[in-house]
mmCIF file of the C-alpha atoms, coordinates in Angstrom:
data_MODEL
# 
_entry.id   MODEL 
# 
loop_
_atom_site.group_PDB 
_atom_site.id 
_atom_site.type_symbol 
_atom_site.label_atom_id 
_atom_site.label_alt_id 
_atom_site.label_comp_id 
_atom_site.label_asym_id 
_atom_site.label_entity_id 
_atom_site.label_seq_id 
_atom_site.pdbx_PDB_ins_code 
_atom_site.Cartn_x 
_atom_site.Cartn_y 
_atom_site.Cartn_z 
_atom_site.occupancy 
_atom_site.B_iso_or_equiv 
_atom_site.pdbx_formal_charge 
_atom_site.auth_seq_id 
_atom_site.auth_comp_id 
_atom_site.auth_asym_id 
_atom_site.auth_atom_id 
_atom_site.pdbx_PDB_model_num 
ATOM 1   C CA . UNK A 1 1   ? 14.030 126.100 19.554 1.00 0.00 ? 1   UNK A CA 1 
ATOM 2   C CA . UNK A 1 2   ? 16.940 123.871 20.478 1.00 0.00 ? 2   UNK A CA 1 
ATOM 3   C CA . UNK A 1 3   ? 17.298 120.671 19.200 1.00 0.00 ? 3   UNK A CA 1 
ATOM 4   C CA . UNK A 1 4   ? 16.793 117.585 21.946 1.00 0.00 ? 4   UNK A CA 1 
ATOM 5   C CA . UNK A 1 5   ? 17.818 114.404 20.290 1.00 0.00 ? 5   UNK A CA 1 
ATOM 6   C CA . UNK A 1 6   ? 15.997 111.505 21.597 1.00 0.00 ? 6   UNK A CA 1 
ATOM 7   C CA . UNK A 1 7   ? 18.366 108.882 23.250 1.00 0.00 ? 7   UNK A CA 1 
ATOM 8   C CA . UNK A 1 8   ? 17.029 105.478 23.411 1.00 0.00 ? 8   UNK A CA 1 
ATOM 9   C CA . UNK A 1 9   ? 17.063 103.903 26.661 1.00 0.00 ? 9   UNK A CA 1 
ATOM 10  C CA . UNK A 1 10  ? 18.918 100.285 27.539 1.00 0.00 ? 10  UNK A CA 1 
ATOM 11  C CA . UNK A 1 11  ? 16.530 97.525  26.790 1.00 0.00 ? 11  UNK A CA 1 
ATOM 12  C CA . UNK A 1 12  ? 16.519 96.661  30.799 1.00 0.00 ? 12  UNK A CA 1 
ATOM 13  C CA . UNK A 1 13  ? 14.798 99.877  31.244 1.00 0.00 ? 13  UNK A CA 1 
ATOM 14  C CA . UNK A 1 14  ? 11.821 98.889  29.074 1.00 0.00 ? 14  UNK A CA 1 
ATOM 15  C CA . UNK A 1 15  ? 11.428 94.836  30.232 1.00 0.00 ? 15  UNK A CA 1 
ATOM 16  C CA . UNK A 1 16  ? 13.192 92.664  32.952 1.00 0.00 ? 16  UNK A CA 1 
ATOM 17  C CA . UNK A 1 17  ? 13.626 90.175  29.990 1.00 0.00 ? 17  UNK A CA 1 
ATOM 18  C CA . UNK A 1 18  ? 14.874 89.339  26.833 1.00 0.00 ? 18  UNK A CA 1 
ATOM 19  C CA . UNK A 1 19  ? 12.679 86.108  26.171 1.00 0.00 ? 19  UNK A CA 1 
ATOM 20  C CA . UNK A 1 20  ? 9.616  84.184  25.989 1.00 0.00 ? 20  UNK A CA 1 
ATOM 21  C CA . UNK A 1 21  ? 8.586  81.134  28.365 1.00 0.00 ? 21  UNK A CA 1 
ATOM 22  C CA . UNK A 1 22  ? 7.516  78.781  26.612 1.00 0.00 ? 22  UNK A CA 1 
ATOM 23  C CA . UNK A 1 23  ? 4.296  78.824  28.087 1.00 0.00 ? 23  UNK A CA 1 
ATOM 24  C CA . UNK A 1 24  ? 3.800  82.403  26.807 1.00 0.00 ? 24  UNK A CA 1 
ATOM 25  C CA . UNK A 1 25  ? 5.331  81.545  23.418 1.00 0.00 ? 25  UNK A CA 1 
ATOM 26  C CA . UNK A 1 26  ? 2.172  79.096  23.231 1.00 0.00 ? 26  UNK A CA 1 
ATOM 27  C CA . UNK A 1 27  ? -0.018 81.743  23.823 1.00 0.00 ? 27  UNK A CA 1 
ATOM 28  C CA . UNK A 1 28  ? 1.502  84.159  21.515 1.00 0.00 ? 28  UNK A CA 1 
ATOM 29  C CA . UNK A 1 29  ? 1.050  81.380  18.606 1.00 0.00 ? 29  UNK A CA 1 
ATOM 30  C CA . UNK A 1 30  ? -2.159 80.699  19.317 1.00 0.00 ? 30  UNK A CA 1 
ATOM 31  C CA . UNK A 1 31  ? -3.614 84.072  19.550 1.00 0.00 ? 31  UNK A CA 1 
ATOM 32  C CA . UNK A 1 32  ? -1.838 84.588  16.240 1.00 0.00 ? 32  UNK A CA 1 
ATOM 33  C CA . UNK A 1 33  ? -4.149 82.155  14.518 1.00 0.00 ? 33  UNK A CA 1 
ATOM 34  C CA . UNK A 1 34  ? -7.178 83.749  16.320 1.00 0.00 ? 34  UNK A CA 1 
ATOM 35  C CA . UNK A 1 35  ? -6.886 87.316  14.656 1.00 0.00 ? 35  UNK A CA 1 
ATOM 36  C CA . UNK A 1 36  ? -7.009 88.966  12.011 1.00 0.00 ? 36  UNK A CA 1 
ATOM 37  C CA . UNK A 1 37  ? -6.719 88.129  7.761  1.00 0.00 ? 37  UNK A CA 1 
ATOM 38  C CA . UNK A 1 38  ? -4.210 85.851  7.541  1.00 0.00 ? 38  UNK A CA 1 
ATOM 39  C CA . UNK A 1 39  ? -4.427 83.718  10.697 1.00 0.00 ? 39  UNK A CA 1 
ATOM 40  C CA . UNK A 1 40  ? -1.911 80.485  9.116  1.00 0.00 ? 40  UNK A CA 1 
ATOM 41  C CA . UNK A 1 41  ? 0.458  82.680  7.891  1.00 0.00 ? 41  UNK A CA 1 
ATOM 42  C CA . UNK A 1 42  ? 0.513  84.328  11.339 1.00 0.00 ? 42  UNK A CA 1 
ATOM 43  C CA . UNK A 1 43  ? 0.909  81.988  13.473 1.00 0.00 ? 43  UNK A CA 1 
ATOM 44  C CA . UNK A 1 44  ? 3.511  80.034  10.777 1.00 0.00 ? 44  UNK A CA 1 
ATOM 45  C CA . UNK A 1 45  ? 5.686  82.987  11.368 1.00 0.00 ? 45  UNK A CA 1 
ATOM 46  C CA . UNK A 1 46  ? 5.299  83.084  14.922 1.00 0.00 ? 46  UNK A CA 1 
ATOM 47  C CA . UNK A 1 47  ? 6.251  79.587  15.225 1.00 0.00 ? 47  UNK A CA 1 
ATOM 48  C CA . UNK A 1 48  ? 9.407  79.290  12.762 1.00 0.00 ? 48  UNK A CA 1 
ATOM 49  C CA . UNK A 1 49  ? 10.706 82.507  13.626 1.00 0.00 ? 49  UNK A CA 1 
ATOM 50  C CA . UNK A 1 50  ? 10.715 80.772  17.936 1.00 0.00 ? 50  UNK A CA 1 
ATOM 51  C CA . UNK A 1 51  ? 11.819 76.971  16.240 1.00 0.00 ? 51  UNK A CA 1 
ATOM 52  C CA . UNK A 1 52  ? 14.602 78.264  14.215 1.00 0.00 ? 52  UNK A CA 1 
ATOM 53  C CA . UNK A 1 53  ? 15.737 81.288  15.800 1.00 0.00 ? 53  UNK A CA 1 
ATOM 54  C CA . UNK A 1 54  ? 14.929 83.551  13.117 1.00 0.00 ? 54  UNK A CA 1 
ATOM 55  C CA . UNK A 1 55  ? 15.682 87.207  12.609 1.00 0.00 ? 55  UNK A CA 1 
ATOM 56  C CA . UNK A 1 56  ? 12.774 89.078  11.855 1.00 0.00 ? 56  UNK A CA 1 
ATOM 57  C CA . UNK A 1 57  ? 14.662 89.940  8.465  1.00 0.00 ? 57  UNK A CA 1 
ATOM 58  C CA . UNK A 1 58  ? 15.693 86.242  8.105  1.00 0.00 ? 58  UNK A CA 1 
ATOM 59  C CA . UNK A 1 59  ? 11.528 85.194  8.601  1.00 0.00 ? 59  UNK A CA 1 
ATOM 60  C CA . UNK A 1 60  ? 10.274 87.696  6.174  1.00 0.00 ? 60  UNK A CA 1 
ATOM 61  C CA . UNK A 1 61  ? 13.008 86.939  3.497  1.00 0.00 ? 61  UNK A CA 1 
ATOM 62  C CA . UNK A 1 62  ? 12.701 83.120  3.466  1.00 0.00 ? 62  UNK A CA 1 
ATOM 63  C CA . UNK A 1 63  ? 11.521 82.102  0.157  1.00 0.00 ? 63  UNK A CA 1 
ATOM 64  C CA . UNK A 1 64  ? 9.539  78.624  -0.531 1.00 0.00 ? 64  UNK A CA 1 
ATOM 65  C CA . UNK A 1 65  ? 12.734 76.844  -2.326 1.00 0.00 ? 65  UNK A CA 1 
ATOM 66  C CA . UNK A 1 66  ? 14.338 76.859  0.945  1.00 0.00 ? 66  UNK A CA 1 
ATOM 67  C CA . UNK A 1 67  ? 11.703 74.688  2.042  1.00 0.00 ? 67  UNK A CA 1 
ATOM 68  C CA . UNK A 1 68  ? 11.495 71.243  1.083  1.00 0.00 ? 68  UNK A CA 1 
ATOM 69  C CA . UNK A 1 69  ? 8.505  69.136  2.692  1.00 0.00 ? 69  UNK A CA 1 
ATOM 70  C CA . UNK A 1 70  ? 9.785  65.729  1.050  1.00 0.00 ? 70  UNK A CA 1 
ATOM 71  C CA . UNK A 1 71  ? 13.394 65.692  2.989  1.00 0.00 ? 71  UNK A CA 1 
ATOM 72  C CA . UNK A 1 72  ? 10.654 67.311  6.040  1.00 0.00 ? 72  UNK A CA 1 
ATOM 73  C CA . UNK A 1 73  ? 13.670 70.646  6.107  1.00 0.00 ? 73  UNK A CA 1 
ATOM 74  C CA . UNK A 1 74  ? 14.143 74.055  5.780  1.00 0.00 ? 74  UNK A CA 1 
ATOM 75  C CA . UNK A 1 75  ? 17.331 75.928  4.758  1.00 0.00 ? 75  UNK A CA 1 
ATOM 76  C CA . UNK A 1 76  ? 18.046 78.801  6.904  1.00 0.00 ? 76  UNK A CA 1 
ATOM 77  C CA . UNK A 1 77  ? 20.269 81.423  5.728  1.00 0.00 ? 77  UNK A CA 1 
ATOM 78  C CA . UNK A 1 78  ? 21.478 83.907  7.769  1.00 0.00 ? 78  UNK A CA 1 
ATOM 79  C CA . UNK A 1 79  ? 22.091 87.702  7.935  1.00 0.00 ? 79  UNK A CA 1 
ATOM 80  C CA . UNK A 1 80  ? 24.629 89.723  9.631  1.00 0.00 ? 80  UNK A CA 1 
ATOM 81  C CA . UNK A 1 81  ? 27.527 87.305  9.256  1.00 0.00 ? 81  UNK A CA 1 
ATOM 82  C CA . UNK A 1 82  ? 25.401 84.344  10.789 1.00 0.00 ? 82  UNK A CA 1 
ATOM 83  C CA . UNK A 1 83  ? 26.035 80.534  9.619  1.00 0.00 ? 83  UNK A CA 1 
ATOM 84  C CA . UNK A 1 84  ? 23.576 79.073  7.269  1.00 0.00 ? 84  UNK A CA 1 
ATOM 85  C CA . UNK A 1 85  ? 22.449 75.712  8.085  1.00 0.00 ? 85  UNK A CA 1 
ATOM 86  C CA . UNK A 1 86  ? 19.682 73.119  6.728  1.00 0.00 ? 86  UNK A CA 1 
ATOM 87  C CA . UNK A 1 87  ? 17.149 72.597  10.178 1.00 0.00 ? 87  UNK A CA 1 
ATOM 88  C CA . UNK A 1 88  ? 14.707 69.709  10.294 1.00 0.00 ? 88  UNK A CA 1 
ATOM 89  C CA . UNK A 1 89  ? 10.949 70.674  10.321 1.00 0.00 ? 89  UNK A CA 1 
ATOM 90  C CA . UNK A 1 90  ? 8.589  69.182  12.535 1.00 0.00 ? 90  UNK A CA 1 
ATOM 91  C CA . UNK A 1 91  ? 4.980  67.224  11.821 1.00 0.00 ? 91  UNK A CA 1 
ATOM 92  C CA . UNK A 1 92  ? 3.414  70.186  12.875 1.00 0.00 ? 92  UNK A CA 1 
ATOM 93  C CA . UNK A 1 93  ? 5.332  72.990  10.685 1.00 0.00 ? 93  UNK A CA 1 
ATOM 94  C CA . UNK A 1 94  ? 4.732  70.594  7.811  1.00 0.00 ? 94  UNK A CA 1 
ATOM 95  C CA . UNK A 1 95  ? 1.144  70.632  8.144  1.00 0.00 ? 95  UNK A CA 1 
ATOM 96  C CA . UNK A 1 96  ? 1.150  74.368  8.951  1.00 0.00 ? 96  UNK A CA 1 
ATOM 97  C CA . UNK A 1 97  ? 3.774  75.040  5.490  1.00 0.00 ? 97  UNK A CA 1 
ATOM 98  C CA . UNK A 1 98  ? 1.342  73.123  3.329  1.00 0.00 ? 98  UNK A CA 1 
ATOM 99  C CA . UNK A 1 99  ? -1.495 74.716  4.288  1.00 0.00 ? 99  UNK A CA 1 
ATOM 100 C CA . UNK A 1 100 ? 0.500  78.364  3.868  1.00 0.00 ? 100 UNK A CA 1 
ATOM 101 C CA . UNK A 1 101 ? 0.953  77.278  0.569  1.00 0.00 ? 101 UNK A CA 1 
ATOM 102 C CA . UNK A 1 102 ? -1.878 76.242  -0.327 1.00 0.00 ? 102 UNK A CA 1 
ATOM 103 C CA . UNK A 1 103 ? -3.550 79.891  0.534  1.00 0.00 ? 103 UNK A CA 1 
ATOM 104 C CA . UNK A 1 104 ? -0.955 81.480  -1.070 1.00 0.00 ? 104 UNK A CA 1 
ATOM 105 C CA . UNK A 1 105 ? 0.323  79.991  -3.951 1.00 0.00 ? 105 UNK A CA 1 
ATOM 106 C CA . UNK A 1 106 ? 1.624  82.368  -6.365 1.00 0.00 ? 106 UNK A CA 1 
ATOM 107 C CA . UNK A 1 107 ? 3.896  83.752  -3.511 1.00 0.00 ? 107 UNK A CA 1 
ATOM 108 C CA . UNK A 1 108 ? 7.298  82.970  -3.608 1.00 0.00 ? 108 UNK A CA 1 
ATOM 109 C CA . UNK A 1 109 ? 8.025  84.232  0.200  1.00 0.00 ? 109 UNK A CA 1 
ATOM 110 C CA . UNK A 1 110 ? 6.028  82.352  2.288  1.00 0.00 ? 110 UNK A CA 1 
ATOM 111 C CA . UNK A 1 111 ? 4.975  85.221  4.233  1.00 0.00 ? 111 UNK A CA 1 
ATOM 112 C CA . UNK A 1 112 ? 3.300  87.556  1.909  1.00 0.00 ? 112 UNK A CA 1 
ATOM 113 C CA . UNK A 1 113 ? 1.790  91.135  2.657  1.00 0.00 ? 113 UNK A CA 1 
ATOM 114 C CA . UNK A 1 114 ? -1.196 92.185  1.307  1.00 0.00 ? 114 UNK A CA 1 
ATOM 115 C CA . UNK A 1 115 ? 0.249  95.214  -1.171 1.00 0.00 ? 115 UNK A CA 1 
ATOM 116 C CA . UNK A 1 116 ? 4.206  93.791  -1.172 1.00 0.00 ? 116 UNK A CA 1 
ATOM 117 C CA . UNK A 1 117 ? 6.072  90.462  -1.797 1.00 0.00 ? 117 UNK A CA 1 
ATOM 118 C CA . UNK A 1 118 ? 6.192  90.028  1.610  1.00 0.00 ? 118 UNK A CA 1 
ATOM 119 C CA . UNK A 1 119 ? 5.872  91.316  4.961  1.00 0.00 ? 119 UNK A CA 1 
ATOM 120 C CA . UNK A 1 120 ? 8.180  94.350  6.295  1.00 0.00 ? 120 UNK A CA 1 
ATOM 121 C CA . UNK A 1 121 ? 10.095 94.305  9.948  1.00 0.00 ? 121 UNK A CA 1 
ATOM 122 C CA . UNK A 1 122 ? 7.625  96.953  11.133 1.00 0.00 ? 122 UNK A CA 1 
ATOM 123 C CA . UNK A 1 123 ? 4.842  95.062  9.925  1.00 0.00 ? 123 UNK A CA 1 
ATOM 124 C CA . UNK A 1 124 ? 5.605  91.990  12.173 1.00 0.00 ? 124 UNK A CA 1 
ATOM 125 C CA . UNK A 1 125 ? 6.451  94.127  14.894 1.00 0.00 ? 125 UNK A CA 1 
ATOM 126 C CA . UNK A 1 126 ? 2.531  95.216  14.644 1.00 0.00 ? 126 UNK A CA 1 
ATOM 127 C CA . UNK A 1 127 ? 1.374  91.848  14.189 1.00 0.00 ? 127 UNK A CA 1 
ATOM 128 C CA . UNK A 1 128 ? 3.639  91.285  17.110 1.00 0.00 ? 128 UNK A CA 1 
ATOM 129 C CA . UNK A 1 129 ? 2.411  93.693  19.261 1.00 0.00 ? 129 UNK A CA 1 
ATOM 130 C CA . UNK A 1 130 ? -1.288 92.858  18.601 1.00 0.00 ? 130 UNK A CA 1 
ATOM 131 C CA . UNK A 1 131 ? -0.821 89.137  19.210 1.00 0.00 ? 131 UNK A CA 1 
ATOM 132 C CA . UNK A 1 132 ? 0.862  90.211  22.897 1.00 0.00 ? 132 UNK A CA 1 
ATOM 133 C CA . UNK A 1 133 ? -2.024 91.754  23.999 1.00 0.00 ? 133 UNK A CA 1 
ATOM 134 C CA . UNK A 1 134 ? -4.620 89.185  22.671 1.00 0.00 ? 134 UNK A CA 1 
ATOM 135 C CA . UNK A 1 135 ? -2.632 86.849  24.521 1.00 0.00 ? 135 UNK A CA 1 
ATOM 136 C CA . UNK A 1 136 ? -1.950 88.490  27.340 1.00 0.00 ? 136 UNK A CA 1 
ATOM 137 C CA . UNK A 1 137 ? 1.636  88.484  27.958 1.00 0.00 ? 137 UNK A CA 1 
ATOM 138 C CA . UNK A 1 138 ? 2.707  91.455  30.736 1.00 0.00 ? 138 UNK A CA 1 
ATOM 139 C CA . UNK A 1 139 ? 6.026  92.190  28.760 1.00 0.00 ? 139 UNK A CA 1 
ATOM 140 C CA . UNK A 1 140 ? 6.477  94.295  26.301 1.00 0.00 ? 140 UNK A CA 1 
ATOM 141 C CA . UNK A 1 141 ? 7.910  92.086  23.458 1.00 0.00 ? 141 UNK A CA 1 
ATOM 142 C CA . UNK A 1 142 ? 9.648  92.684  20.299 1.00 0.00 ? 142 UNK A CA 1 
ATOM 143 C CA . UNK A 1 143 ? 10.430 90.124  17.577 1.00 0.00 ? 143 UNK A CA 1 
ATOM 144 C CA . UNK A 1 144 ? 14.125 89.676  17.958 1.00 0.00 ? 144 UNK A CA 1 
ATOM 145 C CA . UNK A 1 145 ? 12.672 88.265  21.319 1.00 0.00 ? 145 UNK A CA 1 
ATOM 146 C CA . UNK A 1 146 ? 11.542 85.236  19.249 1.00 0.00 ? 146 UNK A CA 1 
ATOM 147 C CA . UNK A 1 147 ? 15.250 84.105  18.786 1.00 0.00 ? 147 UNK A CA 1 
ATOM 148 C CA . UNK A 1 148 ? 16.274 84.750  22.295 1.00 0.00 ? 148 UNK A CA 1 
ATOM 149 C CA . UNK A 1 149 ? 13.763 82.378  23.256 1.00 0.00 ? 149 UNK A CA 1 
ATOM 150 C CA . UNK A 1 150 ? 14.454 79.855  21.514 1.00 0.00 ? 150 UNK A CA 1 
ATOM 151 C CA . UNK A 1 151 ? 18.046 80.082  22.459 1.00 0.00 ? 151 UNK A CA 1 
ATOM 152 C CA . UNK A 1 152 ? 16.381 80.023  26.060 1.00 0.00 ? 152 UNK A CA 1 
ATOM 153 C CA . UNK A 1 153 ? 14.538 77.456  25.313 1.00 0.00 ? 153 UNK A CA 1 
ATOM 154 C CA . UNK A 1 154 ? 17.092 75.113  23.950 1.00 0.00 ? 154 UNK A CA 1 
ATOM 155 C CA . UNK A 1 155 ? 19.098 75.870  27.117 1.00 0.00 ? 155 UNK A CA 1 
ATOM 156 C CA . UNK A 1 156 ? 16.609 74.696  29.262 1.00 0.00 ? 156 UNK A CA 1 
ATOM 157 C CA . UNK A 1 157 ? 16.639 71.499  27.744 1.00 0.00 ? 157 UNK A CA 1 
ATOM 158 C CA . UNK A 1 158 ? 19.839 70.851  28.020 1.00 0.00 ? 158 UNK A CA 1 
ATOM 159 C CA . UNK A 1 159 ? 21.047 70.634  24.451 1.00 0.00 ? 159 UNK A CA 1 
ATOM 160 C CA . UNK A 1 160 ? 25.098 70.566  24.034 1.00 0.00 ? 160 UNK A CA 1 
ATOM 161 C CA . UNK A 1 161 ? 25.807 74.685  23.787 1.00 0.00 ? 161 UNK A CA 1 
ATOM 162 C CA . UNK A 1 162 ? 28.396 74.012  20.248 1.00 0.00 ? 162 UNK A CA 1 
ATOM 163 C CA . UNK A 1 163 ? 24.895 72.429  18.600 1.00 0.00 ? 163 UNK A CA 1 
ATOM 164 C CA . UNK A 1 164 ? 22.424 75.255  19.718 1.00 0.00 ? 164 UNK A CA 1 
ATOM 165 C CA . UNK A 1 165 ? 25.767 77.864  18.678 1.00 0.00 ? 165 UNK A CA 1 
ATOM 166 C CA . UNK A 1 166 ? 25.160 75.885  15.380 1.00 0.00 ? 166 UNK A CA 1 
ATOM 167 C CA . UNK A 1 167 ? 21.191 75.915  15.306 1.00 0.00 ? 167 UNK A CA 1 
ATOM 168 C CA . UNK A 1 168 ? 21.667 79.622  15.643 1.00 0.00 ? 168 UNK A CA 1 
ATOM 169 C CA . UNK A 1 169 ? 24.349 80.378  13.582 1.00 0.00 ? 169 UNK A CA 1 
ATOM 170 C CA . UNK A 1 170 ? 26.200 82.211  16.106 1.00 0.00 ? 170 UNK A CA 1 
ATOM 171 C CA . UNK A 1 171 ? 29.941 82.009  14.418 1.00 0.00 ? 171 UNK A CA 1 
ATOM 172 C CA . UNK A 1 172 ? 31.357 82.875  18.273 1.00 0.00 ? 172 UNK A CA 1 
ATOM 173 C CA . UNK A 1 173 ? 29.867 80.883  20.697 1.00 0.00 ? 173 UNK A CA 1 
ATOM 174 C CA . UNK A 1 174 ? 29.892 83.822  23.104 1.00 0.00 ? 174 UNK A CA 1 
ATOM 175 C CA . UNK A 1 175 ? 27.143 84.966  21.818 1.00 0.00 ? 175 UNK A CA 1 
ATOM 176 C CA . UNK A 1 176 ? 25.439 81.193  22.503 1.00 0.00 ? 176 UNK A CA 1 
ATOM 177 C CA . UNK A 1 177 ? 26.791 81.169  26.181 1.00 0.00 ? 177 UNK A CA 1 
ATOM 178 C CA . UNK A 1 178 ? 24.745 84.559  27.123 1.00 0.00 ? 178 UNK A CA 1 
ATOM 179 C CA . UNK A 1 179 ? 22.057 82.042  26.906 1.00 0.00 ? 179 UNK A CA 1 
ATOM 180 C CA . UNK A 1 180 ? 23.608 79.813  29.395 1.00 0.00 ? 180 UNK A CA 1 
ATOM 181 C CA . UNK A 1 181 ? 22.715 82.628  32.548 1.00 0.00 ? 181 UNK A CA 1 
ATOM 182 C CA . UNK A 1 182 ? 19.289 82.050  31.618 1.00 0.00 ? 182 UNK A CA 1 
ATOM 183 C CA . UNK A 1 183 ? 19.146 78.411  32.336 1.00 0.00 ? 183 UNK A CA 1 
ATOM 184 C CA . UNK A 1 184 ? 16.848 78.136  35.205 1.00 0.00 ? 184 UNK A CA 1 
ATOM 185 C CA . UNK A 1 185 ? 17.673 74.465  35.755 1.00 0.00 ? 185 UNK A CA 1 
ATOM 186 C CA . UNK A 1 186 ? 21.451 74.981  36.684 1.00 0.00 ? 186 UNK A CA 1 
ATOM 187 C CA . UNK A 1 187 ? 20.019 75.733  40.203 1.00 0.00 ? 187 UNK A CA 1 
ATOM 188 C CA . UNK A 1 188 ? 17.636 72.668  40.694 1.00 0.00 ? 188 UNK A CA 1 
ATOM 189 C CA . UNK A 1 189 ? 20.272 71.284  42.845 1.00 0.00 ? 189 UNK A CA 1 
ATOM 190 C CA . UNK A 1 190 ? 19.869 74.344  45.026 1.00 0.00 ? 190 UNK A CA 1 
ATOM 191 C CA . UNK A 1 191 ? 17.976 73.134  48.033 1.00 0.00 ? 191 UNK A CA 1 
ATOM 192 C CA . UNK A 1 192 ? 17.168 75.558  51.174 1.00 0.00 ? 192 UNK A CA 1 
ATOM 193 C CA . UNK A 1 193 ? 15.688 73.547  54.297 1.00 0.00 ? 193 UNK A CA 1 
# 
């Protein structure tokens, strides 16, 4: 038998697209909270891993001293070399956090698995995948996705590039400006008559 090792294809061959609209990042959040066990934890990690541009190994490692609801932020510390930075949390995250905690309050990762600490990368890529199809997105999505679209999103806003490099934690803002050929709006002025 001769040995045929498998060679993983670019990731243009498997999607068009690295990221989320923000219309389909709705849908993936909500059909997070309408499946399965633990629909607030879900759809909490849906939601902070898109706001804050989290890894999937940065989500699942966050731990519940990082988070403090009086100062309404959340310390984000990086992997692979990344910045940390302290991020502001939002009414609704707050609300979302407290009730986390509140169903699981011995856990000192805020997103617990049933027989670990807390959840593993291929575990959220399940979730993941599951949530896609209950919401109907026509991509196939992974979670690293998550952070591209929020870089995407911020973009699209029109938020000064150094600040979303920050956000991020990109330490070379080349890695911030790949977001920059995504920004639909830099052709609004494009008119064709």
């Amino acid at each position: 038998m001769t040995g045929s090792k498998f060679i993983r294809k670019q990731n243009k061959h498997y999607r068009s697209r690295e990221h989320l609209t923000p219309d389909e990042m709705d849908r993936l959040i909500d059909a997070a909270e309408l499946r399965g066990r633990h629909p607030i934890r879900d759809k909490a990690l849906f939601l902070m891993m898109f706001r804050h541009g989290l890894r999937v190994s940065e989500a699942i490692q966050l731990q519940w001293e990082a988070v403090m609801i009086p100062t309404q932020q959340i310390y984000v510390r990086r992997l692979k070399g990344s910045k940390p930075s302290t991020h502001p949390l939002q009414e609704d995250e707050i609300e979302l956090l407290v009730d986390l905690r509140s169903e699981y309050p011995e856990s000192r990762f805020l997103f617990p698995a049933e027989r670990a600490e807390h959840l593993s990368p291929h575990a959220v890529t399940m979730l993941l995948k599951r949530c896609v199809d209950l919401a109907e997105i026509e991509i196939k999505v992974h979670p690293h996705m998550l952070r591209h679209s929020c870089g995407y999103y911020l973009v699209n806003k029109g938020y000064d590039l150094r600040k979303i490099q920050d956000w991020l934690g990109h330490r070379n803002i080349q890695h911030t400006v790949r977001y920059t050929e995504l920004d639909s709006k830099k052709f609004d002025q494009f008119l064709f008559e």
